[in-house]
C-alpha positions as semicolon CSV with decimal commas, in nm:
position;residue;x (nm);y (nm);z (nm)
1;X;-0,425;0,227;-1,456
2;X;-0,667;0,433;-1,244
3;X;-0,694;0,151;-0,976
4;X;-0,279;0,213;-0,931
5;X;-0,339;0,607;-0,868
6;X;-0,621;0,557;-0,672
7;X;-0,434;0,327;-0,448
8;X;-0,109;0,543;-0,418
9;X;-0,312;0,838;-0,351
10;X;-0,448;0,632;-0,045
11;X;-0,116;0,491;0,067
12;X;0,008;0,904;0,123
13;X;-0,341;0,970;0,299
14;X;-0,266;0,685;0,506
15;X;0,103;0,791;0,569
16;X;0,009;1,154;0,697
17;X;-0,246;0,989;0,940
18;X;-0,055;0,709;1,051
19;X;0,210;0,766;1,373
20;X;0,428;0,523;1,329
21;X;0,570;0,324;1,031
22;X;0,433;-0,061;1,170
23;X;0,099;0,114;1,152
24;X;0,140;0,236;0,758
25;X;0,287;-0,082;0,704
26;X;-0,030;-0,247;0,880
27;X;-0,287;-0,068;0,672
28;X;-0,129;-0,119;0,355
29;X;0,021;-0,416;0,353
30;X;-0,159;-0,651;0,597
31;X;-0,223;-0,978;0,421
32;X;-0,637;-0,996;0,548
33;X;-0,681;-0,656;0,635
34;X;-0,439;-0,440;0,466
35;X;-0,548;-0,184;0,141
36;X;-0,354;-0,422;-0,090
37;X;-0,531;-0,699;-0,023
38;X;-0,874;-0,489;-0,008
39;X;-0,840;-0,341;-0,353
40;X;-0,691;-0,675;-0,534
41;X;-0,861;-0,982;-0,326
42;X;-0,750;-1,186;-0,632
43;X;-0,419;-1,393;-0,560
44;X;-0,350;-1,382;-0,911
45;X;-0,433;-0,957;-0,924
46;X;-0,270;-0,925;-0,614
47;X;0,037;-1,091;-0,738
48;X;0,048;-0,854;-1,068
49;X;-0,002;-0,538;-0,878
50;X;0,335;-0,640;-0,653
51;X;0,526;-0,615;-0,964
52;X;0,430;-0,212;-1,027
53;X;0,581;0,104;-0,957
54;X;0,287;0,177;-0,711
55;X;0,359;-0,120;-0,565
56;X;0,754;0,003;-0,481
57;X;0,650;0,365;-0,440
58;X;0,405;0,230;-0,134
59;X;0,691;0,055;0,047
60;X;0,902;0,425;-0,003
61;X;0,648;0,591;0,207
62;X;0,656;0,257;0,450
63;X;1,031;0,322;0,448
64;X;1,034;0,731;0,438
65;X;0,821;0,718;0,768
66;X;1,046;0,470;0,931
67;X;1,312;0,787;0,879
């Protein structure tokens, strides 16, 4: 699924820029704002994608920068 690379690649862009975790969390997560809710602005999509593997590895680089 290209839209699931595309997105991870993203999330680690976002992760090297970001200082702190609350702001990786913030821009990938945020339920208006966030690149989650950008990229699938379909409840139902959004949903779906929250099931994935890019979905999990996104929360380890949440959790690797809170490290």
């Amino acid at each position: 699924m290209k839209t699931s690379i595309d997105i991870l690649s993203e999330s680690k862009y976002l992760a090297e820029e970001s200082k702190t975790w609350a702001d990786l969390s913030n821009a990938i997560f945020d339920p208006v704002d966030g690149l989650v809710a950008k990229r699938f602005p379909d409840a139902a999509e959004r949903t779906a994608f929250c099931k994935s593997n890019t979905y999990v590895a996104m929360h380890g680089l949440v959790k690797k920068k809170m490290e």
